[in-house]
C-alpha positions, -999 to 999 in steps of 0.1 A, spaced: 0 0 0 12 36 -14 23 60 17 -2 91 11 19 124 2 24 146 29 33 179 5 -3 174 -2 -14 184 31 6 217 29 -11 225 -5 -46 221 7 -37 240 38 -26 268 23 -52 265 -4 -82 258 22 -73 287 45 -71 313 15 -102 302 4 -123 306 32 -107 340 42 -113 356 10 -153 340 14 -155 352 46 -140 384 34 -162 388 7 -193 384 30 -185 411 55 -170 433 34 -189 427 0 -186 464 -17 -147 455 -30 -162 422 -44 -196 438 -61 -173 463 -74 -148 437 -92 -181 421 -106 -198 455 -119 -162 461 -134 -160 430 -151 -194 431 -167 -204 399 -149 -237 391 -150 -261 385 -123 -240 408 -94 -264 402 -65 -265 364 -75 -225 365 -77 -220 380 -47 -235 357 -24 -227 324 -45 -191 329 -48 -184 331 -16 -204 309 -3 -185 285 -29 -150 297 -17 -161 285 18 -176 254 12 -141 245 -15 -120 260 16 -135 236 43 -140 204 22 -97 213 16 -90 217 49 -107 188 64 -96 168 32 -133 162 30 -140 151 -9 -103 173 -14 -113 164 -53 -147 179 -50 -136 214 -32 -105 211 -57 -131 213 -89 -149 240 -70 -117 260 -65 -100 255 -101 -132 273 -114 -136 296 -87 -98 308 -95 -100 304 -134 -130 329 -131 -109 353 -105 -78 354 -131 -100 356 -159 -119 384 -143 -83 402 -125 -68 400 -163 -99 421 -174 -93 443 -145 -52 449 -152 -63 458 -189 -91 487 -179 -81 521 -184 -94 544 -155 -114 566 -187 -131 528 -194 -146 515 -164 -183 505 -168 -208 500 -141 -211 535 -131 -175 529 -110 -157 560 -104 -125 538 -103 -111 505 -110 -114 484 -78 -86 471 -58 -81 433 -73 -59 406 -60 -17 402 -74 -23 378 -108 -2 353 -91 -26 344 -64 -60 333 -84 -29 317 -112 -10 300 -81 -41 288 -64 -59 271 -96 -22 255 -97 -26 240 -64 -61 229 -66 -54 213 -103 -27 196 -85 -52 185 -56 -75 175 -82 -51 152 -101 -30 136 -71 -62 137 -45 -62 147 -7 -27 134 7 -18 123 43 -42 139 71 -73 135 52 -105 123 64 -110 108 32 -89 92 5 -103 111 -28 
């Protein structure tokens, strides 16, 4: 029987606590996030705003706990290709361009974060939960 990888422990850790501070984040302080969403021309803003986050927590938790780690790895990978997607749009606004009625571009994360953190949940997702998991997928 195959030892479970311990590095995979670190990557959910780190993963998992990211996730649910930027959910929890995004709850109490929501203006930033409904901001980045009017910016972005997403649809559905009020929708998004209590979804996503919601979904950050629930992907954050199931990392964490190593709780269906595959499962909250899916969830992250398109929580965090949506974030880059969406921070590339940002970087690319011109403070003349911003739509939404925005007076100014909104703060948005470093690129490397939503990139980095779709990295370790892909990785997550292919290689499963690792050593200290309550489950094995």
């Amino acid at each position: 029987m195959k030892k479970p990888k311990k590095h995979l422990f670190f990557l959910r850790l780190v993963a998992g606590i990211i996730f649910v501070r930027f959910g929890i984040l995004h709850f109490i302080q929501p203006e930033n996030f409904i901001n980045i969403l009017k910016a972005t021309k997403t649809p559905f803003v009020d929708f998004q705003a209590n979804f996503v986050p919601s979904i950050e927590i629930v992907s954050g938790i199931l990392l964490l706990l190593g709780l269906w780690a595959r499962l909250g790895a899916v969830l992250g990978c398109i929580v965090m290709g949506v974030a880059t997607y969406s921070t590339l749009q940002l970087m690319q606004l011109k403070p003349g361009m911003i739509p939404g009625g925005l007076k100014e571009i909104p703060n948005y994360p470093p690129i490397f974060i939503p990139i980095i953190l779709f990295i370790f949940c892909l990785y997550i997702l292919i290689f499963g939960a690792g050593a200290w998991s309550i489950s094995k997928y």
